[in-house]
matplotlib code that plots the C-alpha trace (Angstrom):
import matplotlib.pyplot as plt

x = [-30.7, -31.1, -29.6, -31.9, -31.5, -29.1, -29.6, -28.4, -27.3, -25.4, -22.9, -20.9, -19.3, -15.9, -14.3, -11.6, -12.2, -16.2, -14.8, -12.3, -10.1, -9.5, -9.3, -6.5, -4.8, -4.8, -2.8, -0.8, 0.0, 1.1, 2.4, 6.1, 6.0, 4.5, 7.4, 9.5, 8.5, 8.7, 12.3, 12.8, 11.6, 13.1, 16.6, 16.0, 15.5, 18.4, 20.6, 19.5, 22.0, 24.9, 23.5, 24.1, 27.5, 28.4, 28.5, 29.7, 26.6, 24.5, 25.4, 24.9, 21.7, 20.3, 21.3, 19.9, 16.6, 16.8, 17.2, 15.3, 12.3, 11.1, 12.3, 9.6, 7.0, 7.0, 6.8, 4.1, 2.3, -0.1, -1.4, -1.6, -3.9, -6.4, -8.9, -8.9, -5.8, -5.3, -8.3, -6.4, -3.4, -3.4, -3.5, -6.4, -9.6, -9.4, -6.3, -7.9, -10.9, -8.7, -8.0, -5.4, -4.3, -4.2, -2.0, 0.2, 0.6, 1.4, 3.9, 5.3, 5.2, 6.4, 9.5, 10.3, 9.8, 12.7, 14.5, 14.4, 14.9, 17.8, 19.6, 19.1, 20.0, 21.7, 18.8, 16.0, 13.8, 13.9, 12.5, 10.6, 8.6, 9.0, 7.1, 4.6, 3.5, 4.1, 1.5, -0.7, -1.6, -2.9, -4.6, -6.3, -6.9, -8.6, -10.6, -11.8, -13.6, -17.1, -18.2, -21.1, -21.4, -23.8, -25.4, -26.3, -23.3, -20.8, -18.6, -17.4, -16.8, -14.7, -14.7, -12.2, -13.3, -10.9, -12.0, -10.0, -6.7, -6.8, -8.3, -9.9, -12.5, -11.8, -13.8, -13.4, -15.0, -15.4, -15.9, -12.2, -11.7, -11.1, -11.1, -12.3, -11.4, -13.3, -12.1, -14.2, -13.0, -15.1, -18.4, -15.9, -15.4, -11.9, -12.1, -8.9, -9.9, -7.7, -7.2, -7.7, -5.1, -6.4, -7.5, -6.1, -6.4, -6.2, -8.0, -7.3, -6.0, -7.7, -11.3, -12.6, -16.3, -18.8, -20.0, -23.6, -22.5, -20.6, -23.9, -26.2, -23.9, -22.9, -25.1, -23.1, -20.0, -20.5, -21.8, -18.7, -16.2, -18.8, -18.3, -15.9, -12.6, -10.9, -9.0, -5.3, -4.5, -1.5, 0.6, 2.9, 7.0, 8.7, 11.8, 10.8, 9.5, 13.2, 15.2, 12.5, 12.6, 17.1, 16.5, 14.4, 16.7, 19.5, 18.2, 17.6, 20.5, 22.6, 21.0, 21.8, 25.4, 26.4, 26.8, 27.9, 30.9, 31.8, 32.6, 29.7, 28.7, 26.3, 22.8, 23.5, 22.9, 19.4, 18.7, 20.9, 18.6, 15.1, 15.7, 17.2, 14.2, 11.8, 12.9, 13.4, 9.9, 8.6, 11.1, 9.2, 6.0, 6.3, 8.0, 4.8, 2.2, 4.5, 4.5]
y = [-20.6, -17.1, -15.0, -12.4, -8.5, -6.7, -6.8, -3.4, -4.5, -6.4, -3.9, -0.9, 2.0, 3.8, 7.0, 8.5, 11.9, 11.4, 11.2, 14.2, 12.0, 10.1, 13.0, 14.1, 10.9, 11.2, 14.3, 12.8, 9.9, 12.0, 15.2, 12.9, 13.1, 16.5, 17.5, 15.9, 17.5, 21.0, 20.2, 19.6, 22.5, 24.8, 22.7, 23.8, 27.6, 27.6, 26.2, 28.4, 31.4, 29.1, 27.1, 30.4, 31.6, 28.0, 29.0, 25.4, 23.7, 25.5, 24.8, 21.4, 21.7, 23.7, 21.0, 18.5, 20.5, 21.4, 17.6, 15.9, 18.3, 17.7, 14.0, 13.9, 15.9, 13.2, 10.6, 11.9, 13.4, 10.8, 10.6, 14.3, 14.4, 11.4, 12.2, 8.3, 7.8, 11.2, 9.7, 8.0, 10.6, 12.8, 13.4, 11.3, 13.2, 12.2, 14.5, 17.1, 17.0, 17.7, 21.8, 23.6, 25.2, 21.7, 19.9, 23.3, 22.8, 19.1, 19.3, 22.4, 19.5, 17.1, 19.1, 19.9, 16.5, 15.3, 18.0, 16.8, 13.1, 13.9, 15.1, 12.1, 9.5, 10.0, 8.0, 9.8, 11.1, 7.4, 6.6, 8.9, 8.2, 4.4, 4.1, 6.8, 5.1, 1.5, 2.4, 5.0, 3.1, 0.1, 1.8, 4.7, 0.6, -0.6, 2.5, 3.2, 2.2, -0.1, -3.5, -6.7, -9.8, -12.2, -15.1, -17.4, -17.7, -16.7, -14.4, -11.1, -8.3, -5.2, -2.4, 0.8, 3.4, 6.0, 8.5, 6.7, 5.7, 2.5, 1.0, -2.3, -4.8, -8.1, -11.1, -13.5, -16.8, -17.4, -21.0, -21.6, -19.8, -22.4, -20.3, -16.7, -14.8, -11.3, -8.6, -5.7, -2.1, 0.4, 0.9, -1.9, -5.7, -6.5, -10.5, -12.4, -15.3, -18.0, -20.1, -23.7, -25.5, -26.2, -23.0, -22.2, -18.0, -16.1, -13.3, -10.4, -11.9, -8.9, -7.2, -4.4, -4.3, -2.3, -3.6, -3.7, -5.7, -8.1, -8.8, -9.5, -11.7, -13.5, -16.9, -16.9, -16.3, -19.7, -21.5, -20.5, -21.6, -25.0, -25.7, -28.4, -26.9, -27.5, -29.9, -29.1, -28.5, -29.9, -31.8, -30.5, -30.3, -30.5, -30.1, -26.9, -25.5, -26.5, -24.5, -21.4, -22.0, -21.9, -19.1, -17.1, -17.8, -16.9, -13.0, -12.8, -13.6, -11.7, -8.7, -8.9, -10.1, -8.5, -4.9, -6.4, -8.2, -5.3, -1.8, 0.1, 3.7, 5.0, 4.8, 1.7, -1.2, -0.2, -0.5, -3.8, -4.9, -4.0, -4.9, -8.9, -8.6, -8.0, -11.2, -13.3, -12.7, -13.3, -16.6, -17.8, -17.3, -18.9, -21.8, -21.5, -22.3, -24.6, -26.8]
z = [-8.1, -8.8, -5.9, -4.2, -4.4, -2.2, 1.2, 2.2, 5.7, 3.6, 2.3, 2.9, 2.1, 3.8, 2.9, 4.7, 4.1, 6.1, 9.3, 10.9, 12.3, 9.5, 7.6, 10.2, 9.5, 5.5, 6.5, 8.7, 6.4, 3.2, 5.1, 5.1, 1.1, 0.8, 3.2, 0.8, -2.2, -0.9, 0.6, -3.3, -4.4, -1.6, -3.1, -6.4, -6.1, -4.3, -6.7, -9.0, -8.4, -8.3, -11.3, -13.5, -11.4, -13.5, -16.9, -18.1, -15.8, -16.7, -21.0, -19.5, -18.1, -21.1, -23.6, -21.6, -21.8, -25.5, -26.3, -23.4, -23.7, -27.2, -26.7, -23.7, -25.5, -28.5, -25.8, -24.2, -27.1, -27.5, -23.8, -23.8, -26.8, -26.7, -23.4, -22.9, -21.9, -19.9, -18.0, -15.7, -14.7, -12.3, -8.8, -6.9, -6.4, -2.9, -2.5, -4.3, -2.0, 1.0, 2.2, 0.5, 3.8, 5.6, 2.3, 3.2, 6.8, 6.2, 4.3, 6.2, 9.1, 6.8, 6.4, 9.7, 10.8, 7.9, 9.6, 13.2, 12.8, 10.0, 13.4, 14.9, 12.2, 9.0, 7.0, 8.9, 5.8, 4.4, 7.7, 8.2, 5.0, 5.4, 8.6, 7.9, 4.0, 5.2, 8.1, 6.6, 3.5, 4.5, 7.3, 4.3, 2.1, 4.9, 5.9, 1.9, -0.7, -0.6, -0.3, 0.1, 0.9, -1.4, 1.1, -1.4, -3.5, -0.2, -2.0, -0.4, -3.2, -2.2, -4.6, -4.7, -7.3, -8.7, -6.2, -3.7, -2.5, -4.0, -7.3, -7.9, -7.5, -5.1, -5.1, -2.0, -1.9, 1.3, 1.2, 1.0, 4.6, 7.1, 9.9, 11.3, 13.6, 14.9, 16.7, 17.8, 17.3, 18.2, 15.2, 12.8, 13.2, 12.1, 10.5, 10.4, 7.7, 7.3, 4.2, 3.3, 2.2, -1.3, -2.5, -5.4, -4.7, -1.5, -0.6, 1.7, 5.4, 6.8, 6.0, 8.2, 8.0, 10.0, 12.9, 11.6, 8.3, 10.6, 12.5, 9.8, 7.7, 10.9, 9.6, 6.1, 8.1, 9.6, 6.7, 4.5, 7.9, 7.6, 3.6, 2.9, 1.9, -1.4, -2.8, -3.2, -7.0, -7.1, -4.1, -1.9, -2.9, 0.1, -1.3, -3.2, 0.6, 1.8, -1.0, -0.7, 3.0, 2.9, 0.7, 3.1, 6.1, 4.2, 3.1, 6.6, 8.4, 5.4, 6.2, 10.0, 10.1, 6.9, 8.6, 11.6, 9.1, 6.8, 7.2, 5.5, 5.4, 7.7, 6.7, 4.0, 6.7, 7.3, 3.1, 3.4, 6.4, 4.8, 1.7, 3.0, 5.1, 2.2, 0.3, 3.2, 4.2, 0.7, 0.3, 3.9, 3.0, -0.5, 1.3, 3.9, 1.3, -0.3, 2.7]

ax = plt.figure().add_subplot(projection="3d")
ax.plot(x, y, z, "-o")
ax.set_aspect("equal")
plt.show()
């Protein structure tokens, strides 16, 4: 059956630099690595006089230059010359829409924050940049890009163009959701799907949507929950669940009691600790679906 023309109510459209506050948040959420960066360059004029009171470092540096430059340029010769493949490099034009005298006073704040928590704790511009990227991004992925829903086939698209934080075109069928939950948020509707046991892909575990959008596609929300879900591709291994599962558990409680164990330099038990944590989430929720 040949599906009817867009409903408008029917899709959307976010971009994070609309708003002011969540254009005060994109600073927010890169002024950490913009602090960074100018920390590096403030480090690397500095060195400079005591790079050339080093007459042998500074040989070193020079012949690294002479034979890594024209090593580089060869590499990079090709992109540099064919438009097509320059297309795609260079800073997001997002970023670029932002003020000049706001991208400086981030990263001026950026900086000062490093600064502040590097008193505090000996790893504090990891962590400062940790917690303000593992936050701020999928907040800005969330709050960008464009999307619609189709009622007759059930298939939520989401669509980031290049003009935005984040690239690419999702389709979720929504038939394989067994479950949805809603949660109201000011103008959006956060939806919580959950998946069926059988579906081969998953989509996205969280879609924000205007509130609007959420409305009017309330009716195919229900019919998709309704649909019969999928059957399983292939049966369950419990014994592969109980290895991924040991695994999991293992990475986890490594990464506590290791530091705890052994003597380790200071800042190196919170890399042990995220990184255990990392794979021992990933090892669990492999072992999850497995199940």
């Amino acid at each position: 059956m040949p599906s009817r023309p867009a409903d408008d109510r029917l899709s959307w459209q976010f971009d994070p630099l609309e708003p002011r506050p969540l254009r005060y948040c994109v600073y927010v959420t890169f002024a950490p690595l913009l602090g960074a960066v100018l920390g590096a360059l403030i480090l690397l004029v500095s060195l400079v006089p005591a790079l050339f009171d080093n007459p042998a470092l500074l040989a070193l540096v020079a012949l690294l230059a002479l034979v890594g430059g024209p090593m580089s340029l060869l590499y990079l010769w090709p992109i540099l010359t064919d438009p097509d493949q320059r297309a795609g490099i260079g800073p997001p034009t997002f970023l670029m829409a932002l003020h000049p005298v706001g991208l400086g006073v981030a990263a001026v704040g950026g900086l000062a924050l490093h600064l502040l928590v590097s008193l505090a704790v000996g790893y504090g511009p990891w962590l400062v940049l940790g917690v303000s990227l593992g936050v701020g991004l999928p907040a800005l992925s969330l709050l960008s890009g464009a999307g619609s829903i189709d009622p007759d086939t059930l298939e939520l698209t989401q669509r980031r163009g290049r003009d935005r934080p984040f690239t690419g075109t999702r389709t979720v069928d929504m038939t394989t959701w067994a479950g949805l939950r809603q949660y109201q948020l000011g103008s959006f509707t956060l939806l919580w799907p959950s998946y069926a046991q059988g579906a081969a892909t998953r989509g996205p575990r969280v879609i924000l949507l205007p509130k609007s959008v959420a409305a009017a596609a309330a009716d195919a929300f229900d019919r998709a929950v309704a649909a019969p879900d999928p059957e399983r591709t292939r049966p369950a291994n419990p014994l592969v669940a109980a290895i991924l599962g040991l695994f999991g558990g293992g990475c986890l409680v490594t990464g506590v009691a290791l530091p705890r164990l052994v003597a380790l330099p200071r800042g190196t038990d919170i890399w042990i600790l995220s990184v255990c944590a990392v794979f021992g989430l990933l090892f669990l929720s492999l072992a999850w679906r497995e199940r």
